[in-house]
MDAnalysis code that builds the backbone (N, CA, C; Angstrom):
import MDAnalysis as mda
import numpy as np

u = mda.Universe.empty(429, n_residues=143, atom_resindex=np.repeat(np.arange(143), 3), trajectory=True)
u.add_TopologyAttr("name", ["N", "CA", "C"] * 143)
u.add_TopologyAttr("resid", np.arange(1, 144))
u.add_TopologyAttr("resname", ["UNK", "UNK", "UNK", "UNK", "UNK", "UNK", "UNK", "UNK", "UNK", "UNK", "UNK", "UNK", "UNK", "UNK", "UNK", "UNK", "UNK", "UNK", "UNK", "UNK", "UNK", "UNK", "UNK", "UNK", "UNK", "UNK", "UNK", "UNK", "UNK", "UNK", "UNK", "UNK", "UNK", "UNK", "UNK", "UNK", "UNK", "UNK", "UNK", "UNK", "UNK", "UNK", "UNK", "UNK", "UNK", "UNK", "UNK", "UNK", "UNK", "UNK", "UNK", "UNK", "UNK", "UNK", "UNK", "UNK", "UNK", "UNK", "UNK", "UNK", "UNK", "UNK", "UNK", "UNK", "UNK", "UNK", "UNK", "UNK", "UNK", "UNK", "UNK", "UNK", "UNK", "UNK", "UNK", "UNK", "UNK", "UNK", "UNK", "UNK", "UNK", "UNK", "UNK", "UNK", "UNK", "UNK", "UNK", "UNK", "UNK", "UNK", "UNK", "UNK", "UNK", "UNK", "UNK", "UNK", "UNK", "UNK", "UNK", "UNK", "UNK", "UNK", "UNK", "UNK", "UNK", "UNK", "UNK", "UNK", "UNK", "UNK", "UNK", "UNK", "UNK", "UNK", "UNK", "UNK", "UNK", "UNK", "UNK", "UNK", "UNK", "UNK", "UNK", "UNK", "UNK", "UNK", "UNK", "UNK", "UNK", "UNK", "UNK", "UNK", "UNK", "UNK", "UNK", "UNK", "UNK", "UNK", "UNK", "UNK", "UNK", "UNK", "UNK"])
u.atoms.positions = np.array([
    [-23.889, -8.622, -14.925],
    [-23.516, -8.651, -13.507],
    [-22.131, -8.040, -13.309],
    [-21.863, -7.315, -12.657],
    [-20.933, -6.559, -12.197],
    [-19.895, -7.310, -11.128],
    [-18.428, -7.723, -12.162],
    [-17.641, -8.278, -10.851],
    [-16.877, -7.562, -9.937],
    [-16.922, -8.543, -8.684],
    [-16.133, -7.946, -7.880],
    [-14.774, -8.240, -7.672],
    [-14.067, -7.146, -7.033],
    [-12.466, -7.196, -7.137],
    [-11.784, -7.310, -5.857],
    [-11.252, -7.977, -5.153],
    [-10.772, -7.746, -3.665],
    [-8.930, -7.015, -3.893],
    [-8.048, -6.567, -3.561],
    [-7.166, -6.036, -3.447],
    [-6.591, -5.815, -1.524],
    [-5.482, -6.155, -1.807],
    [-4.582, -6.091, -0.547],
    [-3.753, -5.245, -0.377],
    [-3.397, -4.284, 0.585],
    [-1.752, -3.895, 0.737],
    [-1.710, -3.235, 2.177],
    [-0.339, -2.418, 1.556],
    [-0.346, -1.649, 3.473],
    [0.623, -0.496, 3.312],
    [0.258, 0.519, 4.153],
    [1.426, 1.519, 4.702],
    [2.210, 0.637, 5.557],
    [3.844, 0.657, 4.901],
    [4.767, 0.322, 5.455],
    [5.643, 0.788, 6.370],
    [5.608, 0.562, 7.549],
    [7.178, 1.761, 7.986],
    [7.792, 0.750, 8.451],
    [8.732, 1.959, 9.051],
    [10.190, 1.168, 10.391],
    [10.680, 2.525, 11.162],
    [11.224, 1.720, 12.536],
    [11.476, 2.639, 13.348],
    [13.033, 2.474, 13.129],
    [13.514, 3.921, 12.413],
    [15.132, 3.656, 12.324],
    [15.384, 5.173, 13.432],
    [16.546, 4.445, 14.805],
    [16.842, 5.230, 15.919],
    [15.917, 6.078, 16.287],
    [15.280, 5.319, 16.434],
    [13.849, 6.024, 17.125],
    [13.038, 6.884, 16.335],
    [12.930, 7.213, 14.819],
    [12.177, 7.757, 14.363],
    [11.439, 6.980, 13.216],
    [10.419, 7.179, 12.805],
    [9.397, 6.725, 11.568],
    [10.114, 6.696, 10.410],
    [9.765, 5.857, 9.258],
    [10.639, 5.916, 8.376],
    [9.272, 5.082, 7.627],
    [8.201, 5.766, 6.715],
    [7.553, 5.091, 5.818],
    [7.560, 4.838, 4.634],
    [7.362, 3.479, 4.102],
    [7.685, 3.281, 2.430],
    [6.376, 4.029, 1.727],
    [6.972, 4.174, 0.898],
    [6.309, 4.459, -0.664],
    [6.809, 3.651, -1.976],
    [6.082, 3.418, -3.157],
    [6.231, 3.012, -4.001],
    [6.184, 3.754, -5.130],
    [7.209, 3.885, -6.276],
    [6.439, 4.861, -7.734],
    [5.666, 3.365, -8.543],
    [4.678, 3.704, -8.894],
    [4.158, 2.473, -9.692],
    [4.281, 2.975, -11.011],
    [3.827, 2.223, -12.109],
    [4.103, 1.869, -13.562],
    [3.728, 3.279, -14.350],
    [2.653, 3.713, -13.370],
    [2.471, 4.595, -13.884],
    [3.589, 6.501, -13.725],
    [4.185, 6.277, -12.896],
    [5.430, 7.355, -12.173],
    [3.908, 7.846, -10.659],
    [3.331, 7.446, -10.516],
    [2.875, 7.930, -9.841],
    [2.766, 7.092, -8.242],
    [2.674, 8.188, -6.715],
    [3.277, 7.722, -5.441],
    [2.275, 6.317, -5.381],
    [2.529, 5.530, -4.753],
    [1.383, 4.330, -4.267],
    [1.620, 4.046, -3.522],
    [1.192, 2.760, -2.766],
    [1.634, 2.056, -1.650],
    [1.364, 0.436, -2.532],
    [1.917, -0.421, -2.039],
    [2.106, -1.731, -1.812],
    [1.019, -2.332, -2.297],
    [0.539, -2.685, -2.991],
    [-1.180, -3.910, -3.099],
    [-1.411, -4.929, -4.505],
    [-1.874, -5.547, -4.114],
    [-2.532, -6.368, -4.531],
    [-3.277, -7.841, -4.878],
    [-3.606, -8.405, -5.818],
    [-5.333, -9.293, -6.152],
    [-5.192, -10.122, -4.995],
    [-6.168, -10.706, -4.207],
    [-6.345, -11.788, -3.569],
    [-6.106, -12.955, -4.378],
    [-5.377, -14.013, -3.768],
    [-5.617, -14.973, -4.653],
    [-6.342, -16.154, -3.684],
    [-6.923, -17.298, -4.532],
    [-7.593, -18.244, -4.039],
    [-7.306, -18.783, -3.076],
    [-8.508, -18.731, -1.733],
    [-7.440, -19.111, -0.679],
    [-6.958, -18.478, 0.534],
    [-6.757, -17.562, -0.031],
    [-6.121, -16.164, 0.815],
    [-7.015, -15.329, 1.909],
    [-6.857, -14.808, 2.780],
    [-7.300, -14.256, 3.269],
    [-6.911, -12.519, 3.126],
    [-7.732, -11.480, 3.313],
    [-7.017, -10.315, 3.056],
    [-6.063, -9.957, 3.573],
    [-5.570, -10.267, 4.517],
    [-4.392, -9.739, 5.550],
    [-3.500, -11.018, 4.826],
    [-3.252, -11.879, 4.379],
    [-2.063, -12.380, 3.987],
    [-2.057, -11.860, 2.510],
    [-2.492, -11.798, 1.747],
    [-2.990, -11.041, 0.608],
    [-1.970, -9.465, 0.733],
    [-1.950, -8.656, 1.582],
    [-1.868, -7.548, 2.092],
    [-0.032, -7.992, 2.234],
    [0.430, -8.924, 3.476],
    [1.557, -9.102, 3.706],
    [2.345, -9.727, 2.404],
    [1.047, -10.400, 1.173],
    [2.053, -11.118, 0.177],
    [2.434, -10.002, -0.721],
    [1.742, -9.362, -0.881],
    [1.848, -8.261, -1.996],
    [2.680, -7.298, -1.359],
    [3.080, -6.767, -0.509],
    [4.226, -6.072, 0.203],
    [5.734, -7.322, -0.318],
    [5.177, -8.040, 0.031],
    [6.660, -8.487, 0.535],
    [7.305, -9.044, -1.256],
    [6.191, -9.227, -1.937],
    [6.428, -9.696, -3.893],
    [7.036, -7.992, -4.312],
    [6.176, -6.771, -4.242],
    [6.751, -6.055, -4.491],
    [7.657, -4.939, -4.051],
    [7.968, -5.397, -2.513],
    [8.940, -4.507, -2.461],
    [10.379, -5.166, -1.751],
    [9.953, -6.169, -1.422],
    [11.545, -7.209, -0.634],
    [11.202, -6.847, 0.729],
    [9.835, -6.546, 1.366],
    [9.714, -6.342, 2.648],
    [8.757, -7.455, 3.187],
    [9.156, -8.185, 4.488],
    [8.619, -9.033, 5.036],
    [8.305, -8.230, 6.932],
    [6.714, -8.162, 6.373],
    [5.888, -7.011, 7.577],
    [5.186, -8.262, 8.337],
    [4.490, -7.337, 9.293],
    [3.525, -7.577, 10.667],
    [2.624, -6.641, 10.311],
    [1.183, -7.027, 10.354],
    [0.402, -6.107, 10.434],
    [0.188, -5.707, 11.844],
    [0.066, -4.935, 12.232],
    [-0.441, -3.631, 13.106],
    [-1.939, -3.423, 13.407],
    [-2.476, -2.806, 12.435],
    [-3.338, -2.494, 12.470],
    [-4.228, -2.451, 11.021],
    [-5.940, -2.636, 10.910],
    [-6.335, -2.290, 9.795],
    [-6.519, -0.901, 9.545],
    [-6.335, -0.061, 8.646],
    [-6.156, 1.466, 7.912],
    [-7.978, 1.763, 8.015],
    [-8.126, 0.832, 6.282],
    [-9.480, 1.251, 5.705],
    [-9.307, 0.859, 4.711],
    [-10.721, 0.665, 3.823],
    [-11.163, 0.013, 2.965],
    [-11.339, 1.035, 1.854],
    [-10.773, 0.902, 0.644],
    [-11.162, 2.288, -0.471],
    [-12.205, 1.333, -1.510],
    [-12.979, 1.873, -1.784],
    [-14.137, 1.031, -2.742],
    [-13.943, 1.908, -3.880],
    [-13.888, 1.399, -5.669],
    [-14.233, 1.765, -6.657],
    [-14.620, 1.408, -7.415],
    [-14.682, 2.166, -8.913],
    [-15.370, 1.303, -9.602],
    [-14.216, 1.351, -11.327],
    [-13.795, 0.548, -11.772],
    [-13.223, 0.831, -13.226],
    [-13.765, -0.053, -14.040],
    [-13.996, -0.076, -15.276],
    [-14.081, 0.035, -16.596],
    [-12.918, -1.359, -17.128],
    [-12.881, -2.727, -16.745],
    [-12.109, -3.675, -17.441],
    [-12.214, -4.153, -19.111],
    [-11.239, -3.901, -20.195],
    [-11.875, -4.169, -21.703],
    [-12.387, -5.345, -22.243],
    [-12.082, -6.512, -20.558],
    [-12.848, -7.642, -21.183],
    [-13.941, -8.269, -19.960],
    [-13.781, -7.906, -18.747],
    [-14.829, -7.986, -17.809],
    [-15.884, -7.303, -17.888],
    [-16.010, -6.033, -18.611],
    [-16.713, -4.934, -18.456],
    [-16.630, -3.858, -16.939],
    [-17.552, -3.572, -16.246],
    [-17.574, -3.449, -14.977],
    [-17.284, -3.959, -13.532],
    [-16.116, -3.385, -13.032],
    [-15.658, -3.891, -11.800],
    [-15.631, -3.226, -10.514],
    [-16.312, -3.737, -9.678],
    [-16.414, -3.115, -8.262],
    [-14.826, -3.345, -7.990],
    [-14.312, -2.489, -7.024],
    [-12.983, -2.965, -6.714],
    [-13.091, -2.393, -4.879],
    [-12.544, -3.166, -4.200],
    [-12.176, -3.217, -2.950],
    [-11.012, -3.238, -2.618],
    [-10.266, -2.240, -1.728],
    [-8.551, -2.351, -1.807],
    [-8.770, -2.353, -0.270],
    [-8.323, -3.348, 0.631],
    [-7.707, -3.436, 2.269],
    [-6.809, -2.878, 2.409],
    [-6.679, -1.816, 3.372],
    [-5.009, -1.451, 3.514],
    [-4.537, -1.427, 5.408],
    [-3.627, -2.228, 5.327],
    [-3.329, -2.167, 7.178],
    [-2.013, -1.684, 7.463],
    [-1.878, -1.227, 8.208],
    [-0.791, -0.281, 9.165],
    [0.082, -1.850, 9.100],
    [1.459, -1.932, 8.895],
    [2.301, -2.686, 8.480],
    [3.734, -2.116, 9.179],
    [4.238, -3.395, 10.265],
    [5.558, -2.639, 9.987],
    [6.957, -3.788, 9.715],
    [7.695, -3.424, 9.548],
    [9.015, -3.899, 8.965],
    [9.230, -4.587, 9.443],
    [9.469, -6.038, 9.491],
    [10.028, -6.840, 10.392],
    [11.763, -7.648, 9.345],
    [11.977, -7.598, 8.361],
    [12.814, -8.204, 7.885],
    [12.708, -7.955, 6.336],
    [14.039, -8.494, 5.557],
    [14.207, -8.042, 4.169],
    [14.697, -6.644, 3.694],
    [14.942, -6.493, 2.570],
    [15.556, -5.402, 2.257],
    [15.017, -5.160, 1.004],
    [14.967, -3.372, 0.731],
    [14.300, -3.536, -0.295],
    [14.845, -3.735, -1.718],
    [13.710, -4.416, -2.697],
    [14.003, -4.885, -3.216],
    [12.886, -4.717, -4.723],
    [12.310, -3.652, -5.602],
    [11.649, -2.839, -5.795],
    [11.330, -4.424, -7.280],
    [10.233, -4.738, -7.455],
    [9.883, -5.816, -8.074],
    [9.462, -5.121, -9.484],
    [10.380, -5.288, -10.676],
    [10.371, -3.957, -11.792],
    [9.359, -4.688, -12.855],
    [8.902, -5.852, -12.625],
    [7.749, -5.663, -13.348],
    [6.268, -5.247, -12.914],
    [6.497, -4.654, -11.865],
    [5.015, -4.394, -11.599],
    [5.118, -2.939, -10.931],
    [6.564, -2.481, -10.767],
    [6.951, -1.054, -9.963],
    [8.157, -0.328, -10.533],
    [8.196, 1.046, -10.318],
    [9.115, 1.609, -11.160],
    [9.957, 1.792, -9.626],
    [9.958, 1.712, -8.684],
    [10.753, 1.721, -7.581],
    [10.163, 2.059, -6.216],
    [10.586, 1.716, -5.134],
    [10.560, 1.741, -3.663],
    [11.574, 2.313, -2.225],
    [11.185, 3.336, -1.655],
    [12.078, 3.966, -1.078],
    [11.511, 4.147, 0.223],
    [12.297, 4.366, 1.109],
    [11.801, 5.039, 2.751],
    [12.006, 6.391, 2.974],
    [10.921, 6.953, 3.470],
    [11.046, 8.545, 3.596],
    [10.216, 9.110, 4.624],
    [11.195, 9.988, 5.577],
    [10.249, 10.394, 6.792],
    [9.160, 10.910, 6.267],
    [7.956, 10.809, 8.079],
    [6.620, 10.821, 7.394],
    [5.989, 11.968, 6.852],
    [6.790, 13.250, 6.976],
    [6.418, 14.291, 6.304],
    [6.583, 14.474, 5.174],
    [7.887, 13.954, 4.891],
    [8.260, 13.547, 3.340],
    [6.962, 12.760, 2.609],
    [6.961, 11.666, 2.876],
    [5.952, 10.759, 2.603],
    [4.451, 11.504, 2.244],
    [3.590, 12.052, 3.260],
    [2.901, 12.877, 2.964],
    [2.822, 13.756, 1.840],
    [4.167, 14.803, 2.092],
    [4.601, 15.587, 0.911],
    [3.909, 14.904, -0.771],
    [5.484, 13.744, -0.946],
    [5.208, 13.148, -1.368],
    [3.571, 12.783, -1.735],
    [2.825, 11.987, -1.248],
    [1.654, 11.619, -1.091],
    [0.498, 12.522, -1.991],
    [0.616, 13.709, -1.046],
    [-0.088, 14.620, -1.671],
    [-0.098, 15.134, -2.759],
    [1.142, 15.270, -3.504],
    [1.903, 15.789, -4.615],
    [1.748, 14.596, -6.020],
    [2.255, 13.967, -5.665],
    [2.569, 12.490, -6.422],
    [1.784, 11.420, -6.686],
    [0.426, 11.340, -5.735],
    [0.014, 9.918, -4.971],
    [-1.725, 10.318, -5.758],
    [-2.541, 9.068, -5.559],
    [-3.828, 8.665, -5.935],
    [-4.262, 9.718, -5.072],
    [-5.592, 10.697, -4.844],
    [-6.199, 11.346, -4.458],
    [-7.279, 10.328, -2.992],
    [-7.419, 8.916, -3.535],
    [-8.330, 8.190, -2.816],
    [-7.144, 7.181, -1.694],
    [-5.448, 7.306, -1.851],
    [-4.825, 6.884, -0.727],
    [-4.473, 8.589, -0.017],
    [-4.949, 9.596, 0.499],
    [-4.841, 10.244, 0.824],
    [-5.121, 10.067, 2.557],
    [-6.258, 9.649, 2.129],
    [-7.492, 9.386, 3.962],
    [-6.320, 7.753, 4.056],
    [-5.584, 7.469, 3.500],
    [-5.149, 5.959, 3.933],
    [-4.276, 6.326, 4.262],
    [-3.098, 7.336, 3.745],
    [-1.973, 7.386, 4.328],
    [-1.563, 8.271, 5.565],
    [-2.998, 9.508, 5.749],
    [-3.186, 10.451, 6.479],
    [-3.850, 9.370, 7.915],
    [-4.396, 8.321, 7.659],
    [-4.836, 7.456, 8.687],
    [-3.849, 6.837, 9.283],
    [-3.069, 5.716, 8.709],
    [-1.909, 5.280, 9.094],
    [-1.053, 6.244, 9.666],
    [-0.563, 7.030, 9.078],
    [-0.010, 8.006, 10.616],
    [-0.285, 8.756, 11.570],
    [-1.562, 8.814, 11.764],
    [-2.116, 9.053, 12.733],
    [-2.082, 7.811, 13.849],
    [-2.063, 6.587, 13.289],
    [-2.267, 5.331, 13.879],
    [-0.405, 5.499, 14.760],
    [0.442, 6.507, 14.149],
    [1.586, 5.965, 14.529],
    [1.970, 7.228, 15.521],
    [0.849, 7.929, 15.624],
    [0.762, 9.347, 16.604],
    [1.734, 10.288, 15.842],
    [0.926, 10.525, 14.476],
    [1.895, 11.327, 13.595],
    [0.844, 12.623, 12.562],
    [0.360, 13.455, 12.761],
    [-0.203, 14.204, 12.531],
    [-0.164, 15.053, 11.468],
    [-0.675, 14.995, 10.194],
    [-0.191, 15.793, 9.144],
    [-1.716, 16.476, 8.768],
])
């Protein structure tokens, strides 16, 4: 039987003097990410989403809006086969500073949203592409 995996996170921003300002993450691997992860018992996905933002990056958000759902599948060496489900919601800044959580991230930064993109495209998972290209659209931001 094939388990399943739930996963949380979010495109982060903030409006600094009136312009967009979205986080990114480098994860363990040097590569771009965003914010996520496991549900734990209990949880619902959207707090799941706000806990895992705020454990790994020192940001305490509001969700906004839901993004989209990325479905996969990996290869665990002692589960065997895992469906995996990642939630991701439009998130924005409400408090905290960042604060880049180094056992689970190689660091966390804010970067306008073209940057970000840039970034994104260059740096980032191929399957947060439609997530991060969604979320700014959600923020009337067009790439």
């Amino acid at each position: 039987m094939t388990k399943k995996e739930i996963s949380a996170g979010g495109v982060v921003y903030r409006s600094v003097n009136g312009q967009y300002e979205i986080q990114l993450i480098m994860d363990r691997y040097g590569k771009v990410s965003l914010a996520k992860g496991k549900m734990e018992p209990g949880e619902t996905v959207e707090e799941t989403a706000l806990r895992e933002i705020e454990e790994e990056t020192g940001i305490i958000g509001e969700i906004i809006s839901p993004v989209d759902i990325i479905r996969y599948t990996y290869i665990n060496s002692i589960l065997g086969q895992v469906d995996k489900e990642v939630h991701y919601y439009l998130v924005e800044a409400k408090s905290g500073s960042l604060q880049p959580q180094v056992e689970e991230i190689n660091g966390v930064a804010w970067y306008d949203p073209q940057e970000a993109w840039t970034k994104q495209e260059q740096g980032g998972y191929d399957n947060n592409d439609m997530i991060v290209r969604k979320a700014l659209a959600l923020l009337d931001i067009h790439v």
